[in-house]
C-alpha positions, 0 to 999 in steps of 0.5 A: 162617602166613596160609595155615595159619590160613586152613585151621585156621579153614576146618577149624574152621566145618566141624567145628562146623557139622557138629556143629550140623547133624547133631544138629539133624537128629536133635532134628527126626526124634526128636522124634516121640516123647514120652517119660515122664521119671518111668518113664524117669528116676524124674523128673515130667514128660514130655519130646520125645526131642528135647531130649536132643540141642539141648543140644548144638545150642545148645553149638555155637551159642553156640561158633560165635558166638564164632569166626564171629560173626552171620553164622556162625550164620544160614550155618548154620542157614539150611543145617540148614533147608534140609536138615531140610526136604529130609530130611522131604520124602524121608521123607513121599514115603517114606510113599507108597511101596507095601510090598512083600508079604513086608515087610508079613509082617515082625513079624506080632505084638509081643513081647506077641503083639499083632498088628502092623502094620509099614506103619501103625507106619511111617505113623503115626510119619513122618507125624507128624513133618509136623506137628513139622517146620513148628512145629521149623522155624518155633522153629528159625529165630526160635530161632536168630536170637534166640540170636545176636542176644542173645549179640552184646548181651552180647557188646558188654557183657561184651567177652571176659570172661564166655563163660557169661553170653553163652552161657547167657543167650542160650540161656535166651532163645532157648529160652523161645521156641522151647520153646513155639512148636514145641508150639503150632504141631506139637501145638496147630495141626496135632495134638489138644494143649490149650493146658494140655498145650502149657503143661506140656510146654513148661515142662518141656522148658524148664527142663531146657534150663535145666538142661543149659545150666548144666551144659554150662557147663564144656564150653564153656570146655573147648571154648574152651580147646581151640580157642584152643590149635589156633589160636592165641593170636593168631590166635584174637583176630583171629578173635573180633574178627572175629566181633564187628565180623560179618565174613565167614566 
């Protein structure tokens, strides 16, 4: 049994940090593009594209801090930075490549008939992001501290009961915080925002992380229920005694 629960528990941190990792990866390269959530969703505001997918970063978060404590969520946000940072270089030594001639020919015009430029549309959007990546990695790594931190509080608090209000308070901290530093230092410092514009979009994508983090509420007890049926009634106590005393992975 040692050895089964071993590799269940091994399978397990690779899964979800998986999940963590890959959709990090995607908010930061999404996250360019500002969207109209009133022409898109019939709603006020404006939103980054990349706040569709955190939620399910911090869904993993908080899970990852039940099962593997502390520790377990620095191994793999310092991990996701690193290779954030590494996607985004690549990107940027992709912008100083030299198009091909019969690539620039490709989508001469839109589909208004405008001309268009494939190698500008393709500098502007990625150099963009240089901008995003320092202020998302910075809101990234304060973020993700701050989260495990205040979900152990509570978790010294409630002991094993009240999974939502470890998970939920910690996310509402958290992203108080690192809904307003990544605009601040990606559109105030290095792009033309004013502060009031940081402000309203900060607040905005704030409260509807408020709002996924209540209604993703049921899936983090489905996802409990479904990780203590494949390891275990014991094993998974010992796990999350583990996690509390931060144990190794």
């Amino acid at each position: 049994m040692p050895a089964t629960y071993a590799h269940k528990k091994q399978q397990l941190y690779l899964v979800l940090s998986g999940i963590f990792l890959v959709n990090a990866l995607l908010a930061e390269i999404i996250g360019v593009k500002i969207f109209s959530v009133e022409k898109t969703f019939g709603l006020t505001g404006n939103l980054t594209a990349g706040v569709l997918v955190w939620p399910v970063v911090f869904l993993s978060t908080d899970i990852i801090n039940e099962y593997f404590g502390h520790k377990g969520v620095l191994r793999v946000t310092f991990l996701t930075a690193g290779l954030i940072l590494y996607s985004f270089l690549v990107i940027l030594g992709t912008t100083h490549l030299v198009p091909a001639d019969f690539w620039l020919d490709l989508n001469k015009t839109d589909t208004l008939g405008r001309p268009f430029n494939i190698e500008f549309a393709y500098q502007s959007i990625f150099r963009q992001g240089m901008g995003i990546i320092i202020g998302s990695l910075v809101a990234f790594l304060i973020g993700q501290a701050l989260d495990a931190s205040v979900f152990q509080l509570f978790r010294r608090i409630t002991g094993s009961r009240f999974i939502w209000l470890r998970a939920t308070g910690s996310t509402l901290i958290s992203q108080l915080v690192d809904s307003f530093v990544v605009l601040y230092v990606a559109f105030y410092i290095f792009g033309n925002w004013t502060l009031a514009q940081v402000q309203s979009v900060g607040w905005f994508n704030y409260w509807y992380k408020f709002a996924a983090a209540v209604l993703l509420t049921p899936l983090l007890y489905l996802a409990h229920y479904l990780i203590d049926r494949y390891l275990g009634p014991q094993e998974t106590v010992e796990l999350q005694e583990e996690a509390f005393v931060d144990k190794s992975v």
